[in-house]
TORLUM-602906 format. One record per residue (C-alpha): x, y, z; residue number from 1. Coordinates in nm, 3 decimals. Example, Ala and Ser with C-alpha at 12.3 -4.5 7.8 and 13.67 -1.06 7.14 Angstrom:
2
NODE        u        v        w  resi
NODE    1.230   -0.450    0.780     1
NODE    1.367   -0.106    0.714     2
***
This chain:
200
NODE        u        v        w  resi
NODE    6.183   -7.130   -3.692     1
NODE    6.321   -7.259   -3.438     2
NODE    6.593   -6.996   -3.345     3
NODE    6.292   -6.750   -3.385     4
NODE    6.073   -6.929   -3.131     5
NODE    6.386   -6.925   -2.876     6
NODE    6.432   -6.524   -2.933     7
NODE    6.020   -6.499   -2.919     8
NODE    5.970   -6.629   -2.565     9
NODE    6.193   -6.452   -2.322    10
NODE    6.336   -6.585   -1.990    11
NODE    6.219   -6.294   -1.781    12
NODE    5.856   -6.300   -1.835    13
NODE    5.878   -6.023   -2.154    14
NODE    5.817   -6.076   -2.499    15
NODE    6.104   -5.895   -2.712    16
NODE    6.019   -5.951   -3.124    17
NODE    6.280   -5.894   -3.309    18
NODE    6.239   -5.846   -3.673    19
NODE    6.268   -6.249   -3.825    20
NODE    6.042   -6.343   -3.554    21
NODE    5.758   -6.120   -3.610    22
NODE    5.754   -6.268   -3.969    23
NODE    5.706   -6.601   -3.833    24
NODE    5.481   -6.599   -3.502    25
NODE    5.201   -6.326   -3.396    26
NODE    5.207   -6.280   -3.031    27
NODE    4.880   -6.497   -3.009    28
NODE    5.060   -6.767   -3.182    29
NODE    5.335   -6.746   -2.968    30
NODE    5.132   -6.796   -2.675    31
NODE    4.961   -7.100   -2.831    32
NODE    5.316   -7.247   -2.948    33
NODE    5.422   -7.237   -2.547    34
NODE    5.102   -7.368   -2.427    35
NODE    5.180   -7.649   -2.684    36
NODE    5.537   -7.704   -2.549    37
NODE    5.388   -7.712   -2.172    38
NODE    5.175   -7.960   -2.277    39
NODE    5.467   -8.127   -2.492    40
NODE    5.689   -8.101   -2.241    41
NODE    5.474   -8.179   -1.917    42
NODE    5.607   -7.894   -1.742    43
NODE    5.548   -7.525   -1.777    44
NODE    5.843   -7.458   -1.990    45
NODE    5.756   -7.115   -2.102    46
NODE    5.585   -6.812   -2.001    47
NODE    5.527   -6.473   -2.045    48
NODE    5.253   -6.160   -2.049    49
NODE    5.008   -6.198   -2.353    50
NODE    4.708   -5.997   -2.469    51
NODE    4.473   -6.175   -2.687    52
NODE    4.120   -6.409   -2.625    53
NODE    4.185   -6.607   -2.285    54
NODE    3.858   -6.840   -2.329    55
NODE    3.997   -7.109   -2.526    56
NODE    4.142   -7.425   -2.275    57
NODE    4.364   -7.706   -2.269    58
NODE    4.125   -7.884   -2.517    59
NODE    4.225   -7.612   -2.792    60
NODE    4.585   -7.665   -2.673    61
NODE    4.565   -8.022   -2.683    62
NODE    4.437   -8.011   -3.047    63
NODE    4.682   -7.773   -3.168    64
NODE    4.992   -8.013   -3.037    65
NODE    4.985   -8.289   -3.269    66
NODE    5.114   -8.170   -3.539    67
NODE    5.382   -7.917   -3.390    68
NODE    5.500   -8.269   -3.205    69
NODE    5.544   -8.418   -3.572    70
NODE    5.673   -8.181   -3.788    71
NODE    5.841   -7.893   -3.487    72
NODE    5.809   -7.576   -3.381    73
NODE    5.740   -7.432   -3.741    74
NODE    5.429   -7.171   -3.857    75
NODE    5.355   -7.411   -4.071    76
NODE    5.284   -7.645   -3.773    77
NODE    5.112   -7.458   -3.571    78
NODE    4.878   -7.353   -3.847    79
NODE    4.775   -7.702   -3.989    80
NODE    4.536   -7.771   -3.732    81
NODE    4.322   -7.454   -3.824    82
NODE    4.372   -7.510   -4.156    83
NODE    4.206   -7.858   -4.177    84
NODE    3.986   -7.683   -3.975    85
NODE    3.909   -7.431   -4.210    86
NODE    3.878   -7.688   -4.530    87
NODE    3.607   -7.864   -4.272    88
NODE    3.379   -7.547   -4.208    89
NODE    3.358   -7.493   -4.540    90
NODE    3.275   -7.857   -4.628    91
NODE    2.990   -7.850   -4.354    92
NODE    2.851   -7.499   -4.475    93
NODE    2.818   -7.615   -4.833    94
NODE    2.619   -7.942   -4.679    95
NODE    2.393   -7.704   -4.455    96
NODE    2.343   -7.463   -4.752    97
NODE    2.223   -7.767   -4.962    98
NODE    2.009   -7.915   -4.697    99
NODE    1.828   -7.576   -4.617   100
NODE    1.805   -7.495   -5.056   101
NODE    1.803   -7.845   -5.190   102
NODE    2.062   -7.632   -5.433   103
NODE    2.417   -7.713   -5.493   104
NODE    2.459   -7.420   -5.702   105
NODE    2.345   -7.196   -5.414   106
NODE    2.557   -7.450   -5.186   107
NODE    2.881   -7.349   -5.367   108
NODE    2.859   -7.006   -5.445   109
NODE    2.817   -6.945   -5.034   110
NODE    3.154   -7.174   -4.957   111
NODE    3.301   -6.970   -5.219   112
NODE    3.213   -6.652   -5.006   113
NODE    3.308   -6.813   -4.658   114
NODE    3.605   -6.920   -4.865   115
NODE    3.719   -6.559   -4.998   116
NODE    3.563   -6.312   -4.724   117
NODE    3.754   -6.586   -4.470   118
NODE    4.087   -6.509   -4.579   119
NODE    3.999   -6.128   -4.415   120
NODE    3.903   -6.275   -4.110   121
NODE    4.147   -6.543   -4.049   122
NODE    4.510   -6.440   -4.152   123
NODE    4.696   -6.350   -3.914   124
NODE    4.514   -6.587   -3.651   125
NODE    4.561   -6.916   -3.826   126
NODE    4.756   -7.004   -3.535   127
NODE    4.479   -7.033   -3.289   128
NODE    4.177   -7.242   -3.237   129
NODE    3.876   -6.978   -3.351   130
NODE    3.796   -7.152   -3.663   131
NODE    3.825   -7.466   -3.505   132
NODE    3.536   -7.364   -3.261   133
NODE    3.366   -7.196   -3.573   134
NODE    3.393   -7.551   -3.752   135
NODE    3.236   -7.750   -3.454   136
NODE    2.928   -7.546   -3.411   137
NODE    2.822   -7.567   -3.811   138
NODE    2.855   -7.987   -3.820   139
NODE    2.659   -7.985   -3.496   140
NODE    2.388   -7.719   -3.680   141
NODE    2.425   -7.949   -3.993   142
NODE    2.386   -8.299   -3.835   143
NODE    2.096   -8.137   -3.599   144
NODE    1.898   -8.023   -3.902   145
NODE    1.922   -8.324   -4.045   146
NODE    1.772   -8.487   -3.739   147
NODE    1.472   -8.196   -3.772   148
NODE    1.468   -8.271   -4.136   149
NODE    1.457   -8.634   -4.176   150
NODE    1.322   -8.729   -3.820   151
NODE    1.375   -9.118   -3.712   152
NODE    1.227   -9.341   -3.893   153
NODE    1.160   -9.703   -3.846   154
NODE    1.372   -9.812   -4.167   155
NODE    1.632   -9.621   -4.074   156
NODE    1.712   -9.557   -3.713   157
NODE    2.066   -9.580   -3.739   158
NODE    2.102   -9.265   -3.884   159
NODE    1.853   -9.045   -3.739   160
NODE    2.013   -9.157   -3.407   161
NODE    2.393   -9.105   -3.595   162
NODE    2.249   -8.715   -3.707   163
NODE    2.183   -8.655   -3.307   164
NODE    2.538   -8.794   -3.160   165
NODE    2.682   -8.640   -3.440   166
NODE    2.529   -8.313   -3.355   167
NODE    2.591   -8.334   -2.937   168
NODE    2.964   -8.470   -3.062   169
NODE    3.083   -8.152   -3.238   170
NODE    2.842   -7.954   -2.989   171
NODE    3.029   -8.071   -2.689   172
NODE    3.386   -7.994   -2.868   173
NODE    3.276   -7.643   -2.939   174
NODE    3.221   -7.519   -2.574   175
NODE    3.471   -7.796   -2.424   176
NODE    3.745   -7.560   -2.657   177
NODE    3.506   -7.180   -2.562   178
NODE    3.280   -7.174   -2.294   179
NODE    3.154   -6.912   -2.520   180
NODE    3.058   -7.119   -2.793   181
NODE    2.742   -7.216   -2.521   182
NODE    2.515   -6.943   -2.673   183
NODE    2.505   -7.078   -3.100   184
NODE    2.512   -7.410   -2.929   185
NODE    2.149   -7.305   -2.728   186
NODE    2.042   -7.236   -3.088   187
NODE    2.168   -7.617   -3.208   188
NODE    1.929   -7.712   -2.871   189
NODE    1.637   -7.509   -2.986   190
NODE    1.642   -7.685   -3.330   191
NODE    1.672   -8.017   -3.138   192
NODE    1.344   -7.893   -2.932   193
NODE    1.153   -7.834   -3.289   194
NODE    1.264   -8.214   -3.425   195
NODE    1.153   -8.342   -3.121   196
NODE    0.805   -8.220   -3.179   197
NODE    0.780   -8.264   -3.571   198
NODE    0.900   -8.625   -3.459   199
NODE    0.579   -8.645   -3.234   200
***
């Protein structure tokens, strides 16, 4: 991985796959994988011309570089973070599902459809931080309808107030990694707006 990474990232500014590399990193990869060794390195260490998303920021960079720091400049690194990611969304949809139904049944059979109909959406790009965004905005919708579910009550404050950070948390992680991610966030607002009144 390593040798393919060097032959990836070109001195001049190009990008120049050959055949063992494109096996290992996409292009977008590749451009998260230098980002990661700029920020490993302190320095800017590589670059080159890329096509792909530019929203994400140094927050999604900074996430990624743990475990490429531990265990190298591997796919398998670079991947890990979206992976957890991934197990995490669907953990979080299966709690919303069941907090909306009251159903685990229901609950499971729609993780096992974000599970499956994922896979089409997400190899390929497992090396940057979309899912990771995707993951932050559910806990904040899951933790914020708990708020307009359960309210605050006087016996239990603690977590009525823990459903809100919670919520604002994951909220804030989601647009500090896509500015984008403002607009389903506005949605995690509006269901704040309606707790706030139930709550009245």
């Amino acid at each position: 991985a390593q040798e393919s990474f060097a032959r990836f990232m070109m001195e001049d500014g190009t990008i120049a796959l050959s055949n063992e590399a494109k096996d290992n990193f996409t292009q977008e990869e590749g451009y998260y994988m230098s980002a990661v060794q700029n920020v490993l390195s302190g320095k800017d260490k590589y670059d080159a011309t890329y096509t792909m998303d530019g929203n994400f920021n140094y927050l999604a960079t900074v996430l990624m570089t743990p475990s490429v720091a531990l265990l190298g400049n591997s796919v398998f690194a670079l991947r890990l973070p979206a992976f957890v990611a991934t197990c995490l969304l669907i953990a979080f949809a299966f709690l919303l599902v069941k907090e909306l139904t009251k159903r685990e049944d229901l609950a499971f059979y729609f993780s096992l459809v974000l599970m499956v109909g994922g896979l089409a959406t997400t190899v390929g790009r497992l090396g940057a931080p979309y899912v990771m965004v995707a993951s932050a905005i559910v806990a904040s919708a899951y933790f914020m309808y708990r708020f307009f579910a359960h309210g605050i009550s006087n016996k239990d404050m603690l977590g009525g107030a823990m459903n809100i950070f919670a919520s604002g948390l994951f909220a804030a992680v989601a647009v500090a990694m896509d500015v984008t991610a403002v607009l389903p966030v506005a949605g995690v607002a509006v269901i704040y707006a309606f707790a706030l009144r139930k709550q009245k």
